[in-house]
C-alpha positions in Angstrom: 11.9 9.6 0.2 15.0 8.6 2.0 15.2 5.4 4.5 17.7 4.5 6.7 18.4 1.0 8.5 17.6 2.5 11.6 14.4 3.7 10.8 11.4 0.7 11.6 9.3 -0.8 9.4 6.2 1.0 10.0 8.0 4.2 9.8 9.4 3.5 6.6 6.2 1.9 4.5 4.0 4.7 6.3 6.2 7.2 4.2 6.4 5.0 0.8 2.8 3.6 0.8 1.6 5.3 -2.6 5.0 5.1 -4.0 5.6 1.1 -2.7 1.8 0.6 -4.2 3.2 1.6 -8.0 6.1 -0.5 -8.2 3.9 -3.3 -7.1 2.8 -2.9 -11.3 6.1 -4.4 -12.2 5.8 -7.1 -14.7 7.7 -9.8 -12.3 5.1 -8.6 -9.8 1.9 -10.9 -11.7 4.5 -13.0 -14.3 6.6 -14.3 -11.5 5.7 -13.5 -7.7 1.5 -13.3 -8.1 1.7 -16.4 -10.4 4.0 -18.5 -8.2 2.3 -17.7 -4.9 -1.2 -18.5 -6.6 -1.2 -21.3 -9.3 2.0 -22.9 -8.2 1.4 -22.9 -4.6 -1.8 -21.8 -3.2 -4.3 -23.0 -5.8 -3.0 -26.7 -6.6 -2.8 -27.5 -2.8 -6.3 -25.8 -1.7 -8.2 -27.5 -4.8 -10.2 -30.1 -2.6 -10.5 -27.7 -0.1 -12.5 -25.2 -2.9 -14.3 -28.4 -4.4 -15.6 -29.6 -1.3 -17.1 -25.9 -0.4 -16.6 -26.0 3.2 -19.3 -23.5 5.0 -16.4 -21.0 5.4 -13.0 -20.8 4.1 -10.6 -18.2 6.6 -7.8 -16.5 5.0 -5.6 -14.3 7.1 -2.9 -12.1 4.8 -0.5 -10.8 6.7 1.8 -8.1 5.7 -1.5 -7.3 3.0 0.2 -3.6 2.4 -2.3 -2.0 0.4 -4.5 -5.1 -0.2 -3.1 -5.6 -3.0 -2.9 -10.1 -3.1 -5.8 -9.7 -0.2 -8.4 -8.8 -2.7 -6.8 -11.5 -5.4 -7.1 -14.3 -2.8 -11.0 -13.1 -2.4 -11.2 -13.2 -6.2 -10.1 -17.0 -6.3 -11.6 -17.4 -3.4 -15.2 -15.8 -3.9 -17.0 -17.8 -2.3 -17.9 -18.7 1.5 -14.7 -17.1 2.6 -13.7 -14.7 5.4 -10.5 -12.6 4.5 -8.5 -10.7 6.8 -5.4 -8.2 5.9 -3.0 -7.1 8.2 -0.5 -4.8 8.1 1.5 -3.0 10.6 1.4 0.5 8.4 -1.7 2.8 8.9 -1.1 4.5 5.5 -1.2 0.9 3.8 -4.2 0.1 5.5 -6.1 3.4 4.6 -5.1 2.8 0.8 -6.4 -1.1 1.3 -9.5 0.6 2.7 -10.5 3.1 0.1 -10.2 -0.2 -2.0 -12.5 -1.9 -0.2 -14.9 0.9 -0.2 -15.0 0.9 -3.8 -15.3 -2.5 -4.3 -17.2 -3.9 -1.6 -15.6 -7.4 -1.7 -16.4 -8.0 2.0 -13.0 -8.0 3.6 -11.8 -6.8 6.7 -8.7 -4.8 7.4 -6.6 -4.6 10.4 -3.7 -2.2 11.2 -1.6 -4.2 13.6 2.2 -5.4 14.2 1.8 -9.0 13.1 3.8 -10.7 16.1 1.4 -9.1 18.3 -2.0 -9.5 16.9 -1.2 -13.4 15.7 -0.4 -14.1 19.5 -2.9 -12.3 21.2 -4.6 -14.9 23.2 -9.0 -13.5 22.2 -8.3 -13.8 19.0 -6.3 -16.8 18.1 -9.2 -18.9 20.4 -11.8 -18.1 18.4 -10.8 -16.8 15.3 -8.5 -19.5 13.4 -7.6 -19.5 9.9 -7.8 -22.6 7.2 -4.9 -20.9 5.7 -2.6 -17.6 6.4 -0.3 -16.3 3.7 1.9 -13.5 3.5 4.4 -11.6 1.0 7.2 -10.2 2.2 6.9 -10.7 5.9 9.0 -13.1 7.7 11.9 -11.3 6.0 11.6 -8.0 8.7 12.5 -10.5 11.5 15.9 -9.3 12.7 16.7 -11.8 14.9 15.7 -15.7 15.5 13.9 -14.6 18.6 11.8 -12.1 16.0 11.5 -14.7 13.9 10.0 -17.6 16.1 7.7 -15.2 17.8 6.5 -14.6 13.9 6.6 -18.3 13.2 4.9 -19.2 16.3 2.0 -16.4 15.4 1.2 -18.2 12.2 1.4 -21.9 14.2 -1.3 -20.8 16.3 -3.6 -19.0 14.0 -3.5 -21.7 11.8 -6.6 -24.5 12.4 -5.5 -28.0 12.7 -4.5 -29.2 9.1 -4.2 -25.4 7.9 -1.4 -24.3 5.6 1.0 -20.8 5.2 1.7 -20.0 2.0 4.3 -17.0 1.5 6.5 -15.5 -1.3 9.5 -14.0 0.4 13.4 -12.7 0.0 15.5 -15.3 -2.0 17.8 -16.2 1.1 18.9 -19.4 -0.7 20.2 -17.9 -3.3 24.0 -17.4 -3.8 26.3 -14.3 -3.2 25.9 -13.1 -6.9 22.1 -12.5 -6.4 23.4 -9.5 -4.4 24.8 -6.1 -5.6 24.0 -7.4 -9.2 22.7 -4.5 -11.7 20.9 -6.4 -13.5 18.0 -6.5 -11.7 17.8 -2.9 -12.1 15.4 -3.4 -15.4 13.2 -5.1 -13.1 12.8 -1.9 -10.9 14.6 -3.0 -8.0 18.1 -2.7 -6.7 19.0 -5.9 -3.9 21.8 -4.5 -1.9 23.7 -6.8 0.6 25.4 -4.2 3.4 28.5 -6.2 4.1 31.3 -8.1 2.5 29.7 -11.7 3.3 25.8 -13.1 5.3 25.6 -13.3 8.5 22.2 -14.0 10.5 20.7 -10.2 11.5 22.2 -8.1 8.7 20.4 -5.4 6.7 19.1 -6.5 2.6 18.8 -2.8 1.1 16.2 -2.9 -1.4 15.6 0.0 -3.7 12.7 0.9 -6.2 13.5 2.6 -9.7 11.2 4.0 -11.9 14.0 4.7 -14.0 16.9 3.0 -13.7 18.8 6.0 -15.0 17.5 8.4 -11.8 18.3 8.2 -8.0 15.4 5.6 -6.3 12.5 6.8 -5.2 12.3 4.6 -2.5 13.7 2.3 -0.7 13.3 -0.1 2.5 15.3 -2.5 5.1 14.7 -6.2 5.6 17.3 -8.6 7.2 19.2 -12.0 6.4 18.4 -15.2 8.5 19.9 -18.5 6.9 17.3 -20.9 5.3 18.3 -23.6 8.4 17.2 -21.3 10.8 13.8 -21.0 9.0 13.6 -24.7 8.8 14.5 -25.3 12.2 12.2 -22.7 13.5 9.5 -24.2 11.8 9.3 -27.5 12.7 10.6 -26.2 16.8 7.4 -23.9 16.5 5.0 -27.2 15.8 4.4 -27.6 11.9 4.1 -30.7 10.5 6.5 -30.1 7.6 8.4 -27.3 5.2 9.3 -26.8 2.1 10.8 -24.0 -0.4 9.0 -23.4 -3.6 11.5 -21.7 -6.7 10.0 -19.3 -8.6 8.2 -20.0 -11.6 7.0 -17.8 -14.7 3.7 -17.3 -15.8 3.8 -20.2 -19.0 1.6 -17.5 -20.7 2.9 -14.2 -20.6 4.2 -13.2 -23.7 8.2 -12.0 -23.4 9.2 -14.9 -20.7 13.1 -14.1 -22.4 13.1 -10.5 -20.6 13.2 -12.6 -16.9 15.7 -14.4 -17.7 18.3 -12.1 -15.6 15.3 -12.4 -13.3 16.0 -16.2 -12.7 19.6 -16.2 -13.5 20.1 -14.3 -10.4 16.6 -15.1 -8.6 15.5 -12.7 -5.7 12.4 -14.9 -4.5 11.3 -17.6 -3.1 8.1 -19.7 -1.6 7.8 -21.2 1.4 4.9 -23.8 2.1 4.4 -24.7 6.0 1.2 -27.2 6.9 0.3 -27.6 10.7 
């Protein structure tokens, strides 16, 4: 598969959806990225919120992919909850479909661009969400305009007191997270496309199954400095924001092979409450 940063989104994880869904096994996938988003972010914060057992608890995932953290928020959140996926690829949505078909864990699936369906007047009146998360989402905003219109999406799908919760691209992190080689043995490549940041460039990312072969894949997303996400924020209505770092899993086994992983760290959480 070849990618240009031409090419949209859609286009792009259309044509990598299998491939995109195996690298999604890499060990910094659950040690790091599943464990922050979960039991450093989502799971301390929502705790009263499971204890109490409201009648329903409404998730909306956007950016779900293949389902893949969809179905893990249904498994921490297994009962009296209404999950929703979204995802602007149709190929990502027919592999998070053929999951639910096997398993059955009652959650719907809906192939739509995220700026539109969040907006969309019939839905966001009656169908709000006690908390919307995402992975890998607000970084595909090329612009600030792009970027409010995604903000303001969340803002209004979000019930009064409800919370966003997302794990995205490390755009806090200095110039030598960039280009670096090291995060090769992590199965990624993080490519910055010109000689310094600037607000709408491209973030090459590239996906190895062996570091010692051509990728096999590889997609676009784009830089926006972290003022303009905390601006945006707090112009689109919520109450406060706040990056999370990156934690490890205290219980995984090797925690020494990440640390290139955090010497030169790639993600980072952002927690939003309306």
């Amino acid at each position: 598969m070849t990618c240009n940063q031409h090419d949209d989104t859609k286009k792009i994880y259309d044509s990598i959806a299998e491939q995109y869904v195996e690298f999604k096994k890499a060990p910094f996938r659950t040690a790091i990225e599943e464990y922050t988003l979960f039991d450093v972010m989502i799971l301390p914060n929502e705790f009263d919120r499971i204890n109490k057992q409201q009648p329903v608890i409404r998730i909306l995932d956007l950016a779900c992919g293949d389902g893949h953290y969809t179905r893990k928020l249904k498994e921490r959140f297994p009962q009296n909850s209404f999950i929703c996926g979204l995802d602007i690829s149709s190929s990502m949505i027919d592999l998070a479909n053929m999951k639910e078909t096997q398993l059955q864990q009652g959650i719907k699936y809906v192939c739509a661009d995220g700026k539109a369906y969040t907006t969309t007047t019939e839905l966001h009146l009656v169908d709000q969400y006690d908390i919307v998360t995402s992975a890998f989402y607000l970084n595909y905003a090329r612009t600030h305009d792009e970027l409010r219109d995604m903000i303001r999406g969340i803002y209004i799908q979000l019930k009064a007191g409800g919370t966003f919760y997302s794990i995205t691209d490390n755009i806090c992190s200095p110039l030598d997270c960039y280009n670096n080689e090291k995060h090769k043995k992590y199965s990624f490549y993080r490519e910055m496309m010109e000689d310094s940041l600037r607000d709408g460039m491209s973030i090459k990312f590239s996906y190895y199954e062996n570091v010692d072969s051509p990728s096999s894949c590889c997609l676009y997303a784009f830089y926006i400095s972290p003022h303009v996400y905390e601006q945006l924020f707090i112009e689109c209505g919520f109450s406060s924001f706040q990056w999370i770092q990156a934690q490890c899993d205290p219980n995984y086994p090797d925690r020494d092979y990440f640390d290139d992983f955090f010497r030169y760290p790639v993600l980072i959480g952002i927690i939003a409450k309306k």
